[in-house]
C-alpha positions, 0 to 999 in steps of 0.5 A: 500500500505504501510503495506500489499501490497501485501497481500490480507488484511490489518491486521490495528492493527498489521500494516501488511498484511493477508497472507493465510498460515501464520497467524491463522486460520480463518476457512471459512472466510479464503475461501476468501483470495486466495493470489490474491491481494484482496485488490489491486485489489479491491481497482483499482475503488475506486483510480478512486472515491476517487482521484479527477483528479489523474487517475494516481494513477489507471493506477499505480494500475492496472500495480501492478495488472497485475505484481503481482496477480498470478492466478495460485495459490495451494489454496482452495478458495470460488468459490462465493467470488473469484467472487465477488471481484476478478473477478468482480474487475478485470471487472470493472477495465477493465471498467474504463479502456477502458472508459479512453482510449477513452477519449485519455489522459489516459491509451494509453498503456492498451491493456486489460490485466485485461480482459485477466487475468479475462477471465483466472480466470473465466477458473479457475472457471468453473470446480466447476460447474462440477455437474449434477445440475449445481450449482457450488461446493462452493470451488475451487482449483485454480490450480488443480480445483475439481476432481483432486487427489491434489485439496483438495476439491469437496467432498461437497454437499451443498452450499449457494442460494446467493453462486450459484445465485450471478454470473451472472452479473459477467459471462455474462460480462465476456462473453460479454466483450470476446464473449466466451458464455460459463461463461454465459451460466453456471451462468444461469444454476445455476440460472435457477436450483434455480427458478425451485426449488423454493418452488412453494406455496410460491414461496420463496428459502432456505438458503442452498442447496444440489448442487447434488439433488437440496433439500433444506437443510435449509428451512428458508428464508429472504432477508440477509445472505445465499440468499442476492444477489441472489435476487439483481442479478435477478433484476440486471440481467434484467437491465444488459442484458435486458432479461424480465425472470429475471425481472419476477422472481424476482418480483415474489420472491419480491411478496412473501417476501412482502406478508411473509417476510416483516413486516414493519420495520422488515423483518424477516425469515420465513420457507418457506413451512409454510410461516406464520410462523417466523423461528427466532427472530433476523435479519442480518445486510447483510438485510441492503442492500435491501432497496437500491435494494427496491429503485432501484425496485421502491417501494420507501415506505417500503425501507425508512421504513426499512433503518430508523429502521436500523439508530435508531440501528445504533444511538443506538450502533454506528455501525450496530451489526452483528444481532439483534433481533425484539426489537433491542437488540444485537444478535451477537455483531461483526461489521466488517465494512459492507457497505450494509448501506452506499449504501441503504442510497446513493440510497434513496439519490438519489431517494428522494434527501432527505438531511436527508440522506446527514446528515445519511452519516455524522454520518457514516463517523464520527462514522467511525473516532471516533471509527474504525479509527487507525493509520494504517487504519480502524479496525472492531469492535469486540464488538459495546457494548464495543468498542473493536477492531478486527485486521482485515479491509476486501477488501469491506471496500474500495471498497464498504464503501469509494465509496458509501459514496464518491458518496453521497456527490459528486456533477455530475460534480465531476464525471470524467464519467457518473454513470447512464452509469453503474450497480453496482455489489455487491461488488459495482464494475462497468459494463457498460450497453452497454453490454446488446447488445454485443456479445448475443449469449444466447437466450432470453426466454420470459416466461412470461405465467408462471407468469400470476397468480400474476397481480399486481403493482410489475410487472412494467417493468421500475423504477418510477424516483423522478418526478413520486414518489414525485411530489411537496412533498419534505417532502414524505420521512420525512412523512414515517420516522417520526412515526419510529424515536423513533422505537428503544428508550425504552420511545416514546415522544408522539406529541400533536396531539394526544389530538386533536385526542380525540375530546376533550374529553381529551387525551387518553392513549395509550394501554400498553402492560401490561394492554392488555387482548386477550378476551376484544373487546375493546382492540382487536379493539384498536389493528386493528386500530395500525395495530395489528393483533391477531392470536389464536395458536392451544397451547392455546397462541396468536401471535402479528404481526403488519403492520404498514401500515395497521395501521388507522394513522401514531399515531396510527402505532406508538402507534402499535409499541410502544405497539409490543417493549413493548410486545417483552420486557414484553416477553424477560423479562419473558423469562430472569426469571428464567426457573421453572421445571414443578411441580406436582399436586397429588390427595390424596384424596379418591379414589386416595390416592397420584396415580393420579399425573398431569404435572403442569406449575409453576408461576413466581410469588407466594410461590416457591414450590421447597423451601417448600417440604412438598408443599401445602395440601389441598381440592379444590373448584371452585371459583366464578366467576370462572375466578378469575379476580374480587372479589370472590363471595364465599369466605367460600367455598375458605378460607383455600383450593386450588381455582380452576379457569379458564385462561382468561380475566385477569393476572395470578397475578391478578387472585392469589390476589383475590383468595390470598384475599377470603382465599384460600391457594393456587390456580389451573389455568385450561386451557380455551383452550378446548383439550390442554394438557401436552402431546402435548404442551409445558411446561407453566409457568405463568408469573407476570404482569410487576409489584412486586408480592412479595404480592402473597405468596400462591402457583399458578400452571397451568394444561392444559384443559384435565389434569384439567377436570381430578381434575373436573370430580373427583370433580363431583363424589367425591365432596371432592377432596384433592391434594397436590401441590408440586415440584415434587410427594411425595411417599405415607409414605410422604403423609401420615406422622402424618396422619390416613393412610386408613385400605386397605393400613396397611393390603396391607403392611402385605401382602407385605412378604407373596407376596414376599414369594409367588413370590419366590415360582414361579421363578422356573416356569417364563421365564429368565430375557432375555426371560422376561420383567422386572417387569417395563416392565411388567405393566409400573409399574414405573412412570417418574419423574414428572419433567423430560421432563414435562410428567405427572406421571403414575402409573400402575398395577404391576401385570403382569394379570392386565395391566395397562392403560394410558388414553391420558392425561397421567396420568394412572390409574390401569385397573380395570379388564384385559379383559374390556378396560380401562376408557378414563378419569382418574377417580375412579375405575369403578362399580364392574363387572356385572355376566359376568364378569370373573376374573383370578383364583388367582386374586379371591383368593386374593380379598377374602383375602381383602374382609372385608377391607373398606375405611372410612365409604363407601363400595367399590366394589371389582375389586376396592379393588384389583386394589388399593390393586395391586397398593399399594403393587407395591407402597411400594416395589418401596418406597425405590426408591423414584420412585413415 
């Protein structure tokens, strides 16, 4: 009143009002400043709360209202906030009005002028509703509505589920208290359009959605932001007007997001076509507002649950972060002063009448006044990690923080009138109950046939009260909290009963989730009875979910959330290590000779190949046993080479200093995941095991199970089989370098002249570049860089008659012969062609120019020959390009 009024907010550390137009922008969240008095007329029920015995003050704030709130304004404005705090508040002011009136002391004047000026404002509204679908446009101008050259606004085509379902309560009043059906009947064309598009196999809703076709523009679903009171306004819905299809819609939604969204303590989004999967990691704070619909639902359990794991990140940060993640770190780190909490904890106040939450109340009022309080009001927090403050105190602060916290600690007779005679709406203004049988001109539906299928204790038709819930048991809410008190702290006090539950054979450690390994039952059985659920992903990798309430005890759901924030932190901490490139594992090896390159993961721990070019050389041997994850058996056939092992039953790390130990120089780990490969999974990097690695020193990569069984099968035809192991594939003069380099490949180069010779004979008879394929073209001759993208590298033909083949590993090998298909697995060339076989003519005359080569001491067959030798000239013109 002294410094902003009468603007539409407070602007606490300027001491002056928001005016729209005249301070910077905002962007979106200015589309709830309409130069309507927000805060005035807000702030008209909370005088009544807030001021014992002084209605005086509200009869002198609802005479500013009417003198000084012009409805008429030019502005663009949200359709869904104008609804919620301006129309609602000049509803519930209207309320409380009338209320005193028939008491016969106080507002003996009014004659129901906030109700006139509410009924012009919803007139205002409906031309947003001017669509085939029925949902509203999210914005409005107030004075030229939507289509009108002037109106600036109507071109949109998505809006929010809470935008389009949050009207009801407010529009039926309205046309309940008026008896002008027509806002009724418009809010519930919007609801019935939502309900109708639904997701029918999950029966949940998006966040946005396309007001014109009705689909889904974004597909994840939750309880906070973007669909909040859409699922309030159904329960509430019922409880205002008394029609049972609301009530049976949403306890079919409220089914779903018990069966996919809640994950005790945690609710998280999820997509809503595949249910079972998270769409994100961290949660809103508006989610806090569910509990209190929980209570007023009935389901007294999972709302204590959740509204503890908020306190413990309250306790934690002082306010509630705008988000945050699954192991309660900071996501977005604003606070703008949101009273969803306060009314969830005035709620489970009422229901259990637990002090605890008397005391929760407490430490909100009082970190209120130590950390948001300046001398001109209160100011939201622009960082809870800092402290730091934003100029801002949004209209809800008042009418929902104060007067939740207000009714907490109020005793009944405190009250001038009876607040089990209202509903609050979610901007916690008030409507009576008695309108659920005035001026009913909407016909009730009962649908109930259409929800037949889901027959469980959701569909209770009234709310259990504190008699039912807890008979004789005041500790029932204490009982919940306890296993959660600790949720959020790094380190869990442990109590001592968990030594008498060992039967006396001492106490048992916890599992720690460094120490956890997917394919020992033991563990696996230790997991079932915290409550944790093991899922196997078709990518090889294991998912956690834990339910609490599915846990043996109320020790072991903490143990199960002990060991989900320990695997959440052993995880983020992996992800906050450095992000490695893919590397590469070339064979070098006769037949190969550097062609074959595979897509490796990198290890976080171990010699960093990136700093050491010349990388790891050496022969490969499969080590005993061969998960690695004890003593190696056969240590001479590892010492001084590459050990090949499989993934599982141990840690990467532990797998390294065994091999590290029998010798070996570095170390391959091939995918136990039958299938898997580079192509369709995503880069793997293995991760330490929590502990210092800095004692690994050799080099570790990872290959999926098929690039793997290519080093396998080449093993079994080959036995000897040598592979570099580098940041990225070397070319053949780097390979080679200081070494013996095989006949074939010398003699291949002294023909590179007479080839290039040959080839400019030619041009003469080959099409244009525009008509032609480029040479890379031709053949798929150019490999990709092993990093880029984590694809494997593939060499192919160069010669436009010889094809090349690339096998669904993707690592290519030449095409031996351009009229027989090519093999399935890289693997050396195939035998030499039967009788039948037939070779182009010049292909013939180059294979008896290279007849008498030979490699090594072994006589290869001849379509072998050409296709190395193809290769190699191919290799050596592109050389100078390092685009091996």
């Amino acid at each position: 009143q002294e410094h902003a009024y009468p603007a539409d907010e407070l602007m606490p550390l300027t001491c002056r009002g928001r005016v729209r137009g005249q301070e910077p922008s905002r962007g979106d969240v200015d589309d709830a400043l309409g130069k309507l008095v927000y805060t005035g007329t807000e702030h008209l029920l909370t005088v009544v709360f807030q001021v014992l015995n002084k209605t005086k003050e509200f009869e002198e704030a609802v005479k500013k209202v009417i003198k000084d709130v012009n409805l008429d304004n030019d502005i663009v404005v949200s359709v869904f906030e104008t609804n919620i705090r301006v129309l609602g508040g000049l509803l519930g002011g209207h309320s409380v009005a009338i209320m005193l009136k028939e008491k016969g002391e106080y507002m003996q004047w009014y004659n129901g002028e906030l109700l006139h000026m509410a009924k012009e404002l919803g007139y205002k509204l409906l031309p947003a509703f001017n669509t085939t679908s029925g949902l509203p446009y999210p914005r409005v101008n107030l004075k030229f509505g939507v289509r009108h050259p002037e109106a600036r606004t109507g071109t949109e085509t998505d809006t929010c589920t809470a935008c389009a379902g949050t009207l009801i309560l407010e529009f039926a009043a309205l046309s309940r208290f008026t008896g002008t059906s027509i806002f009724e009947e418009y809010a519930r064309k919007a609801l019935d359009f939502i309900w109708e598009k639904r997701q029918r196999s999950s029966n949940l809703v998006g966040v946005t959605i396309n007001i014109h076709t009705g689909d889904w523009v974004r597909k994840d679903s939750g309880v906070g932001a973007g669909i909040d009171s859409y699922y309030e306004y159904l329960l509430k819905a019922y409880v205002l007007l008394g029609d049972d299809s609301f009530l049976e819609r949403f306890n079919t939604h409220y089914d779903a997001i018990m069966r996919y969204i809640s994950q005790p303590p945690l609710l998280l989004d999820v997509h809503i076509h595949k249910p079972m999967l998270n769409a994100r990691t961290w949660m809103d704070s508006l989610l806090a507002f569910f509990p209190g619909l929980q209570v007023l639902k009935g389901d007294i359990r999972p709302a204590i649950e959740t509204h503890e794991m908020l306190y413990q990140v309250i306790k934690k940060h002082n306010f509630l972060p705008e988000a945050f993640t699954t192991d309660f770190r900071v996501h977005w780190a604003q606070h703008p002063l949101r009273p969803e909490f306060a009314e969830s904890t005035y709620f489970l106040y009422k229901a259990t009448g637990d002090p605890y939450y008397l005391e929760v109340g407490k430490t909100l009022i009082e970190n209120l006044n130590k950390y948001a309080r300046v001398p001109c009001g209160f100011a939201a927090m622009k960082d809870v990690r800092t402290g730091s403050h934003e100029d801002r105190m949004d209209s809800f602060f008042l009418a929902e923080m104060f007067k939740y916290l207000y009714l907490l600690f109020a005793d009944k007779e405190d009250m001038i009138f009876d607040i089990e005679d209202y509903i609050f709406t979610t901007e916690a203004h008030l409507l009576p109950l008695w309108l659920s049988t005035t001026n009913q001109t909407i016909s009730k539906k009962n649908t109930s046939t259409e929800y037949t299928e889901l027959d469980d204790s959701n569909f209770d038709w009234t709310c259990p009260n504190t008699q039912i819930l807890f008979p004789n048991d005041p500790m029932f809410a204490q009982s919940i909290r306890e296993p959660l008190k600790n949720v959020v702290d790094k380190s869990c006090p442990r109590g001592l009963s968990r030594a008498e539950e060992s039967l006396g054979s001492g106490p048992k450690p916890p599992l720690r989730a460094r120490d956890f390994m997917a394919s020992n039952p033991e563990h696996l059985e230790i997991l079932k009875k915290m409550g944790v659920s093991l899922i196997h992903l078709k990518d090889g990798r294991v998912q956690l979910v834990q339910h609490a309430v599915q846990a043996a005890s109320s020790l072991d759901a903490e143990d199960g959330l002990r060991f989900m924030q320990e695997m959440i932190e052993l995880s983020s901490q992996q992800q906050k290590e450095q992000q490695l490139p893919p590397r590469a594992v070339q064979i070098v090896s006769h037949p190969f000779f550097g062609r074959v390159v595979l897509t490796a993961g990198p290890a976080q721990f171990g010699m960093d190949l990136s700093k050491h070019k010349a990388g790891t050389r050496g022969f490969v041997a499969t080590i005993k046993p061969y998960n690695g994850c004890s003593e190696i058996t056969n240590p001479e056939a590892v010492k001084e080479k590459i050990a090949l092992m499989q993934r599982g039953q141990c840690m990467f790390a532990e797998k390294a200093r065994n091999i590290q130990k029998a010798g070996a120089i570095g170390g391959i780990v091939i995918d136990d995941n039958e299938g898997s490969s580079s192509d369709t999974a995503p880069l793997f990097q293995m991760a330490g095991d929590g502990k210092n690695t800095d004692d690994i020193t050799i080099p570790m990569l990872f290959l999926f199970n098929k690039e793997g069984n290519i080093i396998l099968d080449a093993i079994r035809e080959y036995e000897a089989v040598e592979v570099l192991l580098s940041d990225k594939a070397k070319d053949r003069a780097t390979i080679f370098k200081g070494k013996m380099i095989p006949n074939y490949i010398i003699d291949s180069n002294l023909e590179i002249e007479n080839m290039d010779q040959k080839s400019s004979e030619n041009d003469s008879h080959k099409p244009t570049s525009e008509e032609a394929p480029s040479e890379s073209q031709d053949a798929g001759a150019v490999s990709e860089e092993p990093e880029g993208g984590g694809e494997s590298s593939a060499v192919g033909d160069p010669d436009p008659l010889s094809p090349a083949s690339t096998d669904s590993a993707s690592v290519s090998m030449a095409d031996p012969d351009p009229h027989t298909p090519g093999p399935t697995e890289a693997s050396a060339p195939e035998p030499a062609c039967t009788a039948g076989d037939s070779q182009p003519q010049e292909q013939n005359t180059q294979t008896e120019a290279n007849s008498k080569a030979h490699w090594d001491s072994k006589v290869q067959p001849m379509e072998s020959i050409l296709a190395d030798w193809n290769e190699d000239i191919e290799a050596f013109e592109m050389m100078e390009k390092d685009e091996l």
